[in-house]
C-alpha positions as CSV (number, residue, x, y, z in Angstrom):
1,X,-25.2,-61.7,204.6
2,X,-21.9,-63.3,203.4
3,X,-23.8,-66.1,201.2
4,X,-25.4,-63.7,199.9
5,X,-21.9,-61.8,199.0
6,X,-20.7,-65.1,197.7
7,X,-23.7,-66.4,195.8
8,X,-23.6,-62.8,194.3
9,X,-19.8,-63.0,193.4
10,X,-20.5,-66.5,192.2
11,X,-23.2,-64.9,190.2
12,X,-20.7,-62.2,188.6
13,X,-17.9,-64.6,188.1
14,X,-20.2,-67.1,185.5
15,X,-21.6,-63.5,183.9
16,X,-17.9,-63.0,183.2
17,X,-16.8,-66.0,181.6
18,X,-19.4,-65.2,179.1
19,X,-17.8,-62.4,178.5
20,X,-13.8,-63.5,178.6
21,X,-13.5,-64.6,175.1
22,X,-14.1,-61.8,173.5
23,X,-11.6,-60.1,175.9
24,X,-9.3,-63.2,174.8
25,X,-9.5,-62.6,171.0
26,X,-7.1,-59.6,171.5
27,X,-5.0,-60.7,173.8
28,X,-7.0,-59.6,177.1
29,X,-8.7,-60.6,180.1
30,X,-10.6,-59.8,182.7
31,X,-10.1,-60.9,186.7
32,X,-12.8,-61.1,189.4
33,X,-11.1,-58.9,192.1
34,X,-14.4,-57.9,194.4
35,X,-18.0,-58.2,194.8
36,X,-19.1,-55.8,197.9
37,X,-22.4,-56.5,199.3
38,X,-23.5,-52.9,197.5
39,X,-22.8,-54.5,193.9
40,X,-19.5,-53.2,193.2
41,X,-17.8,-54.9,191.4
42,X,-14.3,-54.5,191.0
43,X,-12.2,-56.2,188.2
44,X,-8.6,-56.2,186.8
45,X,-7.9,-56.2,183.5
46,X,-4.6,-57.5,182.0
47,X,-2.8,-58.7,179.1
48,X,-3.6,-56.6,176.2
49,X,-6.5,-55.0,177.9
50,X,-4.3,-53.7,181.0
51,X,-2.5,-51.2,178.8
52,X,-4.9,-50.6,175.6
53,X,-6.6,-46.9,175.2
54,X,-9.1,-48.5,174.8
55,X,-9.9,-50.3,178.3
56,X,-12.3,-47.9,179.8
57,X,-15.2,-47.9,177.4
58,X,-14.1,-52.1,177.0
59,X,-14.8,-51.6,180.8
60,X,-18.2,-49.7,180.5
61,X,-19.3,-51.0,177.3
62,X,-18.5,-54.3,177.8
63,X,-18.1,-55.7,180.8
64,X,-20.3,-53.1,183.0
65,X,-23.3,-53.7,180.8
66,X,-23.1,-57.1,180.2
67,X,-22.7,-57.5,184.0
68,X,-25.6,-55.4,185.0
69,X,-27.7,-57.0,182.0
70,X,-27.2,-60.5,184.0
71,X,-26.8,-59.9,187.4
72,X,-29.4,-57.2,188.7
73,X,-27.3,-56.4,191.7
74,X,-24.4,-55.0,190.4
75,X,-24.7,-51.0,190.2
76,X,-21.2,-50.4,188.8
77,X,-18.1,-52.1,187.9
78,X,-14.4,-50.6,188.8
79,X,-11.2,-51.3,187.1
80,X,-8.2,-51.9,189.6
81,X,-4.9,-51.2,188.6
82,X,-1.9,-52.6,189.8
């Protein structure tokens, strides 16, 4: 079970480097937090992303889809704050 939680995470962590750029081009990014054996994943976002109004449909809209689009296990994605 915990190869399978780390090829997973491995999994999510390439999905979201396809995805960081964009988050880059404003100022943002996105950090790999978690990646429970269930498919949550749990991120951080930060730099311009961490405080914009903007964040939780960049979370859903973004990240969360492109995520669930690439990597079939993943059922949601969480922001952490802090």
């Amino acid at each position: 079970m915990e190869v399978e939680t780390e090829q997973l995470r491995e999994r999510v962590a390439q999905s979201l480097h396809k995805v960081r750029p964009y988050l880059q081009l404003d100022g943002g990014d996105v950090e790999l937090v978690e990646v429970t054996p269930d498919g949550i994943v749990r991120v951080k976002l930060v730099g311009a992303c961490k405080d914009c109004p903007m964040s939780i449909m960049t979370l859903r809209a973004g990240i969360e889809r492109a995520l669930m689009r690439e990597v079939s296990e993943v059922r949601r994605v969480e922001a952490v704050i802090g």
